[in-house]
C-alpha positions as CSV (number, residue, x, y, z in Angstrom):
1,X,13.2,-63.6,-65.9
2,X,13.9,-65.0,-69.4
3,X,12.2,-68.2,-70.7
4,X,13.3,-70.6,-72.9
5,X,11.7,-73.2,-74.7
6,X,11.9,-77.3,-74.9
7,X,13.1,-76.1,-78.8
8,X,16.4,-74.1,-77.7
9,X,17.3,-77.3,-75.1
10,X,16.5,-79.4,-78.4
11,X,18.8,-77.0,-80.9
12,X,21.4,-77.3,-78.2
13,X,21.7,-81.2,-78.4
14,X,21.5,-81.3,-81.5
15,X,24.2,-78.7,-82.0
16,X,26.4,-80.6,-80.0
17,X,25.4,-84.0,-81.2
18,X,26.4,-82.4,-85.2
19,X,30.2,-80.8,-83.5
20,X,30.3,-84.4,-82.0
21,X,29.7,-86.3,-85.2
22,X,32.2,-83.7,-86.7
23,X,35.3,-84.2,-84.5
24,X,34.7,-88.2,-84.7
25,X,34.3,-88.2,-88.3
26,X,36.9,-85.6,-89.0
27,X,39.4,-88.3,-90.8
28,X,36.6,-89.9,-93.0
29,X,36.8,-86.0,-95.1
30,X,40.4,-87.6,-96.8
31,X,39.5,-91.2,-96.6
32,X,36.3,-91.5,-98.1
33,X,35.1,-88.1,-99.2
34,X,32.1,-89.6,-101.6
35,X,30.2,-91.0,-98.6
36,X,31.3,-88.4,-96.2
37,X,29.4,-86.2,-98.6
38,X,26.3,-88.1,-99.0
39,X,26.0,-88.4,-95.3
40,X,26.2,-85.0,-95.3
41,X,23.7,-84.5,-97.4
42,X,21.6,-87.0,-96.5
43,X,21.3,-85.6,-93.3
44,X,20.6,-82.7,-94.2
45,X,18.0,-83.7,-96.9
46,X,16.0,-85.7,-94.2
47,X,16.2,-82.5,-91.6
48,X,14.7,-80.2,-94.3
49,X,11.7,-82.2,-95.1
50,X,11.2,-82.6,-91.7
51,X,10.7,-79.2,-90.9
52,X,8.8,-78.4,-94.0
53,X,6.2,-80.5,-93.0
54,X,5.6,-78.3,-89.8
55,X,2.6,-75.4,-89.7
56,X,1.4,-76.7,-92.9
57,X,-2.4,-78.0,-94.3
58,X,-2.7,-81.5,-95.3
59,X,-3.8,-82.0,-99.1
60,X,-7.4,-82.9,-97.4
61,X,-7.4,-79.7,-95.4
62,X,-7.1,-77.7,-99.1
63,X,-9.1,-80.0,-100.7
64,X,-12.2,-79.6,-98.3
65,X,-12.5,-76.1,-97.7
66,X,-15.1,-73.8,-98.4
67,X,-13.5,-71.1,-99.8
């Protein structure tokens, strides 16, 4: 028996909440491309640092280590 974890059922939404976003946003691409693309990349932006701030040391972690 395969498990899965709280992170796939998470990706899932938030794949579905991204084609959902899509199709209702689909006629903002002609209408106002500019901020279509900065909420695009805003979004995306945001998501990044978020996960680059996973699994890593704080600056006090570095700073205070023996090495």
């Amino acid at each position: 028996m395969d498990t899965f974890s709280v992170g796939d059922i998470f990706y899932r939404l938030a794949g579905i909440y991204v084609i959902r976003w899509l199709i209702i946003n689909r006629k903002r691409i002609f209408k106002d491309t500019k901020n279509w693309f900065l909420d695009i990349g805003t979004t995306l932006s945001i998501a990044y640092f978020f996960s680059m701030s996973f699994g890593h040391l704080t600056i006090t972690d570095n700073l205070f280590t023996n090495p």
